[in-house]
C-alpha positions as CSV (number, residue, x, y, z in Angstrom):
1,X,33.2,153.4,242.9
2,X,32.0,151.9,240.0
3,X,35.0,152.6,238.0
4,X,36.8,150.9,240.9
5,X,34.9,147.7,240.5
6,X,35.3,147.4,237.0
7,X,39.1,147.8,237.0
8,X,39.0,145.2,239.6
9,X,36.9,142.6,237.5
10,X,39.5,143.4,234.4
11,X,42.4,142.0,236.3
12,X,40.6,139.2,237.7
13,X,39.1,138.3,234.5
14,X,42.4,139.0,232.6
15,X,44.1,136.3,235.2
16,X,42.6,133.1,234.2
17,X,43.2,134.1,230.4
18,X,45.8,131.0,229.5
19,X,48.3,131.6,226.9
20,X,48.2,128.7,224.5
21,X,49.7,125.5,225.5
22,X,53.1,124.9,224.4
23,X,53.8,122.4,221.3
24,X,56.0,119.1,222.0
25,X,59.2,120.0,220.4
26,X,60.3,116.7,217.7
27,X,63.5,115.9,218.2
28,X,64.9,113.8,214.9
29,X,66.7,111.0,215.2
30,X,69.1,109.1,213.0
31,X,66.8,105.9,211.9
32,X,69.4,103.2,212.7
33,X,68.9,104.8,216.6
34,X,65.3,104.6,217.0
35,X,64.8,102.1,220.1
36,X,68.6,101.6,220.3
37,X,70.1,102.2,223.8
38,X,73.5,100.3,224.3
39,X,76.2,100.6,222.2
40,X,79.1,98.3,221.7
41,X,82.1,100.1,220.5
42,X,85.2,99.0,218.4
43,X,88.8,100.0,220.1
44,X,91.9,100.8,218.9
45,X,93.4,97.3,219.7
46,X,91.4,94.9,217.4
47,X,88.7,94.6,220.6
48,X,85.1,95.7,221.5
49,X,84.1,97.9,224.8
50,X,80.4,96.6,226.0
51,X,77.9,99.0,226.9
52,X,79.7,98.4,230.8
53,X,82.7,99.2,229.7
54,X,84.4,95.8,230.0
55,X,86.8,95.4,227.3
56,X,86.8,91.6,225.4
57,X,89.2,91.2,222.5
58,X,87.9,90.2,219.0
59,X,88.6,87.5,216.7
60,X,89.8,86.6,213.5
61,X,85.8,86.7,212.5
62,X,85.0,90.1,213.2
63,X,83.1,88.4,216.7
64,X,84.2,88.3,220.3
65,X,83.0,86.0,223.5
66,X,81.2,87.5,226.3
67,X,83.0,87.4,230.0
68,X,79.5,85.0,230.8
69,X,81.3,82.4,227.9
70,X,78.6,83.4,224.8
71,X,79.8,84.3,221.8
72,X,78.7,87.0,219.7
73,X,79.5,86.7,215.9
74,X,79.1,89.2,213.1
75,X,75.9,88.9,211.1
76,X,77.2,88.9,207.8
77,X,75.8,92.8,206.5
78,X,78.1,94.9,209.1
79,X,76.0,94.0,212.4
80,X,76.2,91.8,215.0
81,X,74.3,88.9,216.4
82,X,73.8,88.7,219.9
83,X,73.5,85.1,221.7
84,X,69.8,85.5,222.0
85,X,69.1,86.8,218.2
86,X,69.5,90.3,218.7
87,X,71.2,91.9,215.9
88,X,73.1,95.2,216.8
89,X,73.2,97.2,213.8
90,X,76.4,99.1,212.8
91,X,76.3,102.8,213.7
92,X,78.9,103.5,211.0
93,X,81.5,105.1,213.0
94,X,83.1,102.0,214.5
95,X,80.7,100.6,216.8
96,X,77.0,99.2,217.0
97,X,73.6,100.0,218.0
98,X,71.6,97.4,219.9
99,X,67.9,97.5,221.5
């Protein structure tokens, strides 16, 4: 009997032993993408696709207006500006990051 019991209190007692909790994995991410999440891309015509997918065509400038009229204009080091001050930053494979 008593060898009964105590095999019956190992398995109980090995049952709430946890394994360790697991570690967060890091993921690493290019700098220039940290907080970024829309992405305005260049095309093959000399226009931009918006993070919608609406297609505008560029200008002489390197900007483009927006369907809503604004205008966004290039910010002088490779980004853009957006209307309200943004500034996308160039994601070096022909398009650009913004927040």
């Amino acid at each position: 009997m008593r060898k009964w019991l105590l095999v019956g209190m190992s398995l109980t007692v090995a049952g709430c032993v946890s394994a360790p909790a697991p570690q967060p994995a890091k993921q690493d991410r290019p700098i220039a993408a940290v907080g970024m999440t829309k992405r305005i891309l260049r095309d093959d015509r000399g226009g931009f696709v918006l993070p919608d997918g609406t297609r505008v065509a560029g200008d002489r400038s390197g900007g483009f207006t927006l369907p809503n009229g604004a205008y966004v204009s290039p910010d002088g080091a490779g980004g853009l500006l957006l209307p309200n001050g943004t500034r996308c930053a160039s994601d070096g494979a022909e398009g650009y990051l913004c927040p």
